[in-house]
GUPA-508664 format. One line per field, with one value per residue (C-alpha): x, y, z; residue in one letter. Coordinates in steps of 0.1 Angstrom, whole numbers. Layout:
REM GUPA-508664
east: c(X_...)
north: c(Y_...)
up: c(Z_...)
type: c(A_...)
//
This chain:
REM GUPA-508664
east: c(81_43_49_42_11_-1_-2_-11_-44_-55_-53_-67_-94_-105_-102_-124_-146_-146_-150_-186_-196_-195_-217_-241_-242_-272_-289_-293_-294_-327_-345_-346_-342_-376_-411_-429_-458_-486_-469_-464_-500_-510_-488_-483_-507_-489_-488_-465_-476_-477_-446_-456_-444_-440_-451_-463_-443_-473_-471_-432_-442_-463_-440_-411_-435_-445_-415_-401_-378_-400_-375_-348_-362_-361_-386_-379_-400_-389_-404_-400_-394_-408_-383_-353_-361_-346_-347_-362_-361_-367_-355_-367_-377_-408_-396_-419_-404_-394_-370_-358_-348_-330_-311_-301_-294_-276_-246_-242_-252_-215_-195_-194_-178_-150_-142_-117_-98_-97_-75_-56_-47_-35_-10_5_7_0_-30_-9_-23_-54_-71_-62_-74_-107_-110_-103_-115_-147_-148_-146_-171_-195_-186_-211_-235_-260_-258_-262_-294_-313_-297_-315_-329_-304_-277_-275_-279_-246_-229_-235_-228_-194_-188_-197_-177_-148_-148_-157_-118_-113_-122_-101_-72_-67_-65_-40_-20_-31_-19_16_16_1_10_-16_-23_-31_-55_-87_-76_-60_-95_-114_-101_-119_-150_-139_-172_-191_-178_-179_-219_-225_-208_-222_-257_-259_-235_-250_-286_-271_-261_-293_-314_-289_-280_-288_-284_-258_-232_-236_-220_-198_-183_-178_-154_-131_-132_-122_-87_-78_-76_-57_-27_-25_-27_0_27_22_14_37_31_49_69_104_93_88_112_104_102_120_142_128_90_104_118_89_64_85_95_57_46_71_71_34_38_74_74_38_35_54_29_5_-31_-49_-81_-97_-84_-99_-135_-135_-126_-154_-132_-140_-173_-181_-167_-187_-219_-207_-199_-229_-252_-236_-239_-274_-279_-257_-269_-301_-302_-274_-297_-333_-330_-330_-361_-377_-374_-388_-415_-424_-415_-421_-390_-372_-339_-322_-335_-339_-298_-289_-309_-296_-258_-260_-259_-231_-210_-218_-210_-173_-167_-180_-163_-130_-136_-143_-111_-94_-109_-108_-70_-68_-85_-57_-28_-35_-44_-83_-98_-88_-84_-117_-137_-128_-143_-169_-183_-175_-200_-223_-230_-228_-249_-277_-278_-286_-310_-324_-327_-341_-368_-379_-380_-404_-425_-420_-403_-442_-428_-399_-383_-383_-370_-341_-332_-336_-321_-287_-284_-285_-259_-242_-237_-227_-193_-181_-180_-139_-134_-151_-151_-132_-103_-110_-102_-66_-61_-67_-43_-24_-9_-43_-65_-71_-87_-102_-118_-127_-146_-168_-172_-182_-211_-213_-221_-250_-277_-271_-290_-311_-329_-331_-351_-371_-376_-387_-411_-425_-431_-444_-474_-477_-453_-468_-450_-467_-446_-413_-422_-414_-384_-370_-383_-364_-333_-335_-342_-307_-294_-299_-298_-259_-253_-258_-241_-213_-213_-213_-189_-165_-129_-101_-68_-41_-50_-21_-30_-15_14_22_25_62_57_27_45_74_51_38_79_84_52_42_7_-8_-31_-29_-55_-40_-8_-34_-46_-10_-2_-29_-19_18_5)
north: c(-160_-160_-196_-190_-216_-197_-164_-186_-191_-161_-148_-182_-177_-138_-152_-177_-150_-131_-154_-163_-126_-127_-155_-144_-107_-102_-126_-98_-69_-89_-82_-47_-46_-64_-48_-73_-95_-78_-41_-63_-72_-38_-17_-41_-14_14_45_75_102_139_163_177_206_212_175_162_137_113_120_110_76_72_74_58_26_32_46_14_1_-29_-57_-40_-3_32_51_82_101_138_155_190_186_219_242_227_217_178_154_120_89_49_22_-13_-44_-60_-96_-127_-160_-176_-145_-142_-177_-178_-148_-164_-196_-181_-179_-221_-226_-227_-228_-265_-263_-248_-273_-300_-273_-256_-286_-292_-256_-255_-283_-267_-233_-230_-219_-186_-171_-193_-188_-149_-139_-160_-144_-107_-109_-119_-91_-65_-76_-66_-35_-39_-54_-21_-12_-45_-43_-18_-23_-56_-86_-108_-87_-94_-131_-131_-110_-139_-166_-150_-149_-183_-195_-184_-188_-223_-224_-214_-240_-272_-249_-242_-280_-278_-259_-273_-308_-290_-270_-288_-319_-348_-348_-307_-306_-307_-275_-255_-264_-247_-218_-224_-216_-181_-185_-185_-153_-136_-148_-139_-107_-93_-102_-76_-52_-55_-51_-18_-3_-7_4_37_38_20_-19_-7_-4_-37_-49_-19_-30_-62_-49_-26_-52_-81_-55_-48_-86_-95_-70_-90_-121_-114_-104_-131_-167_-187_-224_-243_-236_-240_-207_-189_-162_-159_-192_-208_-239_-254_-250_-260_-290_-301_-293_-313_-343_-346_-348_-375_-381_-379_-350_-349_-342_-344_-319_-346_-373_-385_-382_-415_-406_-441_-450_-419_-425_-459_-451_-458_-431_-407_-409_-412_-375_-366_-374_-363_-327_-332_-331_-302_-281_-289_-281_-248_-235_-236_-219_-191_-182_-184_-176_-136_-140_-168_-144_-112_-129_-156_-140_-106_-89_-60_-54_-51_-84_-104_-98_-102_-137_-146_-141_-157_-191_-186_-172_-207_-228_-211_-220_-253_-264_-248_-263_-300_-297_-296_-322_-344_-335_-345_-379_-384_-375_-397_-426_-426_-434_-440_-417_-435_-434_-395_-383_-403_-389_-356_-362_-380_-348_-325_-347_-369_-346_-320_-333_-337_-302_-297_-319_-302_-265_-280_-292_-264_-230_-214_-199_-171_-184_-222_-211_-193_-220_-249_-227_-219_-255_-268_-242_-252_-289_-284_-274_-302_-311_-295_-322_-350_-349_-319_-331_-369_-355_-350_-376_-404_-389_-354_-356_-353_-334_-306_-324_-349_-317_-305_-339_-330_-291_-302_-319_-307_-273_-283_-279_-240_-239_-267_-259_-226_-236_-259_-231_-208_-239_-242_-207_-196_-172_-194_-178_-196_-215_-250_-243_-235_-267_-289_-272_-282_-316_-322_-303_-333_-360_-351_-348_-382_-405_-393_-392_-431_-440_-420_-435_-470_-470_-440_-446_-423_-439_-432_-447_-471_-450_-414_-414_-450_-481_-471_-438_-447_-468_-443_-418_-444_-453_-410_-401_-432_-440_-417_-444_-488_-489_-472_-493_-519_-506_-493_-531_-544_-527_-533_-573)
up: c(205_186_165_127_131_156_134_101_127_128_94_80_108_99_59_63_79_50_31_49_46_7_14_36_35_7_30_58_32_12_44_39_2_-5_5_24_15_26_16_-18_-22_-16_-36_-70_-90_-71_-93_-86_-67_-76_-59_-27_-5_27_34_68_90_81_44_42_59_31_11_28_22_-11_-33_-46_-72_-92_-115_-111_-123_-92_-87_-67_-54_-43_-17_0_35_56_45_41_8_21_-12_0_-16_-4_-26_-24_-48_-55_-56_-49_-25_-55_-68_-34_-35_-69_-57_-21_-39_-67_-54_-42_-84_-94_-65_-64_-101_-87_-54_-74_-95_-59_-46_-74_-82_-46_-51_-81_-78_-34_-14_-6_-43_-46_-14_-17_-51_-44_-18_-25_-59_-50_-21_-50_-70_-31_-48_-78_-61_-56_-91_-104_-78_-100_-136_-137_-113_-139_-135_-97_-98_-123_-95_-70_-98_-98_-66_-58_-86_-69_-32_-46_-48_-14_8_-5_-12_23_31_7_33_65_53_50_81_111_128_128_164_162_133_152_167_133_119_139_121_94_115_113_89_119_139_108_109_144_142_105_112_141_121_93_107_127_93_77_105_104_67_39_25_1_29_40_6_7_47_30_1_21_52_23_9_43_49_17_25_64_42_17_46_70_52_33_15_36_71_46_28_58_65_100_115_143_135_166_152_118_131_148_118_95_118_130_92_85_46_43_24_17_-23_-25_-57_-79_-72_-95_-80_-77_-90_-91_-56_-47_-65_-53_-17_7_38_9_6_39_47_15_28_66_48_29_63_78_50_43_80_83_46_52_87_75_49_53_100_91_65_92_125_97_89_110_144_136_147_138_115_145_159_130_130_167_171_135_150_180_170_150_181_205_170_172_207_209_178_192_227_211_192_219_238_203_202_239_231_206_223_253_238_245_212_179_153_137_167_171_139_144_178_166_134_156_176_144_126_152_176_156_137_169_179_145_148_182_161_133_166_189_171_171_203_199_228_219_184_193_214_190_161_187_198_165_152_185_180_141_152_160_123_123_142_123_82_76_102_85_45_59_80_52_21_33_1_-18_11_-11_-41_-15_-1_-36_-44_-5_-13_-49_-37_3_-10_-34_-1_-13_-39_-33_4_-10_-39_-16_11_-22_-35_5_11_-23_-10_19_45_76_101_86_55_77_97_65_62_91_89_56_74_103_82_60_91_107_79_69_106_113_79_88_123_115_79_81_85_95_89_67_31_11_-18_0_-18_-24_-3_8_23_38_58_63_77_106_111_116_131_155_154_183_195_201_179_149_157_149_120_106_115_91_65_69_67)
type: c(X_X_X_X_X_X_X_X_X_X_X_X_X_X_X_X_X_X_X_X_X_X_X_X_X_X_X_X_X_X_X_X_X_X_X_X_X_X_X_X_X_X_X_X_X_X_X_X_X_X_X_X_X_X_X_X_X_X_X_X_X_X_X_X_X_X_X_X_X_X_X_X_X_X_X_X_X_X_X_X_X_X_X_X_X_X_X_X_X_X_X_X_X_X_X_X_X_X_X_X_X_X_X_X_X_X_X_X_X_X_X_X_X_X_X_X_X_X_X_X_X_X_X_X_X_X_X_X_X_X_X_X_X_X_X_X_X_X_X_X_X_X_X_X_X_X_X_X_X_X_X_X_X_X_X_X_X_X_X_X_X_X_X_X_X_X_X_X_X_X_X_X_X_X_X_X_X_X_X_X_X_X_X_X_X_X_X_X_X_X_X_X_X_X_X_X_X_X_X_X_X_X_X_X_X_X_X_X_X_X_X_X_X_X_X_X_X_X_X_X_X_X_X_X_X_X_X_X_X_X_X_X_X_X_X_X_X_X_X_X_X_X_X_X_X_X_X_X_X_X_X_X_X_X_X_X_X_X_X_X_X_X_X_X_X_X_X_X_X_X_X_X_X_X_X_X_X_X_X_X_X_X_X_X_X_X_X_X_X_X_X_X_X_X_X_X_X_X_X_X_X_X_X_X_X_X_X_X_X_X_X_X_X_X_X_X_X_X_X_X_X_X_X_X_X_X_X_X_X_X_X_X_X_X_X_X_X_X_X_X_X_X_X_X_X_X_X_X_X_X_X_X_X_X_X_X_X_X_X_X_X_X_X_X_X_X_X_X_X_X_X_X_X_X_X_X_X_X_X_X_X_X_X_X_X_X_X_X_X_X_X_X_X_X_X_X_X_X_X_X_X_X_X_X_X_X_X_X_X_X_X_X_X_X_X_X_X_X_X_X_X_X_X_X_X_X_X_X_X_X_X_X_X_X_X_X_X_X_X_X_X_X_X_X_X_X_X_X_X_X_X_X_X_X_X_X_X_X_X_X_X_X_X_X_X_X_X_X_X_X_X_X_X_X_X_X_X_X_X_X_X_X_X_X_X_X_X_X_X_X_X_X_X_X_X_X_X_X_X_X_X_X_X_X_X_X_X_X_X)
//
């Protein structure tokens, strides 16, 4: 029999892939949508040319280049083709690094607004309607996208405000649920669900780039909408709040859910959330400026790598999407095979809870700063850079198994507003290495420029890294839901290792 955890798995791992291509798809589609730099130089006093007949294969090319769409306004262009009378007609945008920037960025503007009421929506009215509508909602609006594209320059960047306001709900919902549903010993591994983000990345990049090169940027927000409803309908069948509501459950895997959880979240919804406790806790803010890192780091190469290898590298639509994917696919496994060693490192009593997260952020955060600072030194050369750019995408998966594993080890009872409080202000590297990659590259699209960015990508990277390293803590907080069923929960779930006997010890003294 397929456990309900197991199947809660895979829908919470293709949502939080849809979730990612709301996200990321306009930054794929912008590298078509735009005219280039030097093509934007050149054609700025462009004035429309007269209809022709009969037009030459070398004439349409012309054209192909030239008919444009400037702020937001078409202008077609028809021509004759031989005698098939064939209407032809390009659409693209004339916008500068700094509009391309606002509009990438757009979307990370409000979507930290929405990370606390994202938890504590969750807790009262369950991640089941929460992460859905975010979700689905959102997808629709991929819908408008294209016409908001050439009404108005404006009208796009309230699209994407939108959106991001509401997969800002998303994330700390869905901790919400996995505090509820998995055991504290199997979390690494249910987390790396939420890295569905990055096989949605790896596999829409190429998609996407195989649409435009055949079709037109349009569909790229359209795949997203229909791809998004036939999600929500899987979603609505198969997931319930909690393994009680769940019609189709086993009372053996029942059993075990609820057993392993002890009272760490038994009544959870009728406590009273400790917000100073919370604001005041140094675990907290530790996994805040762990999530903080790996944002900055994953942000910034999800959406500036296709406009890096367009520009910078030289490669096709086609390219620019494969070599933007790939990363995203050795991020998946390695964050799913780390879990599992993380999980096995708990199980067996080889390192403390603590000391787990930690190695896992160590490697998400130090070592790929590393990598990072051998791209700004070395990603001149194609090969070097898609190495650098993978192995750093590679090594940031480990993060499921350090801060986002951490927020509900501490307070299961609060992981969703905990979550909220690290999306709030882990998600802010949106806008702001977007705005810093439109400030660096402002008429200056040379590999100099992109060397800064990855220096300031590295240098985030490695300071949050050694403060998480040597001041993070993992354990189970007093303040979870009061002193007494913190220490229920170690009586009904015994500590998995001697050293968080030790610490469950301590607190008990």
């Amino acid at each position: 029999m397929v456990q309900a955890r197991t199947v809660l798995w895979h829908v919470v791992f293709v949502g939080f892939a849809i979730n990612y291509l709301i996200c990321i798809n306009l930054n794929i589609a912008i590298v078509d949508m735009v005219v280039p730099p030097a093509k934007r130089a050149h054609d700025i006093n462009f004035e429309p040319l007269p209809r022709l007949t009969n037009a030459s294969t070398t004439t349409r090319e012309y054209l192909n280049d030239t008919n444009v769409a400037v702020n937001g306004t078409t202008k077609t262009f028809p021509v004759d083709l031989s005698d098939n009378h064939t209407i032809y007609e390009s659409k693209k945008f004339y916008w500068n690094e700094r509009e391309q920037a606002l509009a990438l960025g757009s979307f990370f503007w409000t979507h930290w607004i929405t990370q606390i009421p994202g938890g504590i929506l969750a807790r009262k009215y369950g991640t089941k309607l929460i992460f859905g509508l975010s979700n689905i909602i959102s997808c629709w609006i991929c819908f408008l996208i294209p016409v908001a594209c050439f009404v108005d320059f404006k009208a796009l960047l309230v699209a994407r405000i939108l959106q991001g306001l509401l997969t800002g709900l998303s994330w700390p919902a869905m901790h919400n649920m996995t505090a509820k549903w998995i055991p504290p010993n199997e979390r690494s591994k249910f987390i790396t669900a939420y890295f569905g983000s990055a096989v949605g990345l790896a596999l829409a990049y190429p998609l996407f780039a195989w649409v435009i090169h055949w079709s037109s940027w349009k569909w790229v927000f359209h795949l997203t909408g229909i791809g998004g409803t036939i999600w929500w309908f899987a979603w609505l069948y198969f997931v319930y709040d909690t393994p009680a509501q769940h019609p189709r459950i086993s009372q053996k895997e029942l059993t075990h859910i609820e057993s392993s959880l002890g009272s760490a979240v038994a009544n959870g919804q009728h406590l009273r959330t400790p917000w100073l406790a919370i604001f005041t806790s140094r675990p907290v803010w530790m996994n805040v400026i762990g999530q903080f890192a790996g944002t900055w780091s994953i942000f910034t190469i999800m959406t500036q790598a296709p406009t890096y290898f367009k520009i910078i590298h030289d490669w096709d639509i086609r390219a620019t999407g494969l070599f933007s994917g790939f990363p995203h696919i050795l991020r998946m496994f390695f964050a799913y095979s780390f879990s599992l060693f993380a999980d096995y490192l708990l199980r067996n009593n080889k390192m403390s809870r603590t000391n787990v997260r930690k190695l896992a952020t160590a490697i998400a955060c130090l070592v790929n700063g590393l990598m990072m600072l051998a791209l700004a030194f070395c990603g001149i050369n194609r090969i070097m850079a898609i190495t650098f750019i993978a192995l750093a995408t590679m090594f940031q998966g480990s993060g499921t198994s350090g801060p986002l594993s951490s927020m509900v080890d501490i307070a299961p009872n609060f992981a969703g507003i905990i979550s909220g409080i690290c999306g709030t202000i882990g998600c802010m590297p949106g806008f702001i290495s977007a705005y810093i990659v439109g400030v660096l590259t402002y008429n200056n699209q040379s590999f100099e420029a992109w060397r800064n960015v990855f220096l300031i990508t590295a240098a985030v990277l490695l300071v949050c890294g050694i403060l998480y390293v040597f001041l993070a803590d993992s354990s189970l907080q007093p303040w979870n839901g009061g002193y007494s069923q913190s220490i229920e929960y170690c009586n009904k779930a015994p500590p998995s290792t001697k050293f968080d006997v030790e610490e469950y010890t301590t607190m008990k003294d």
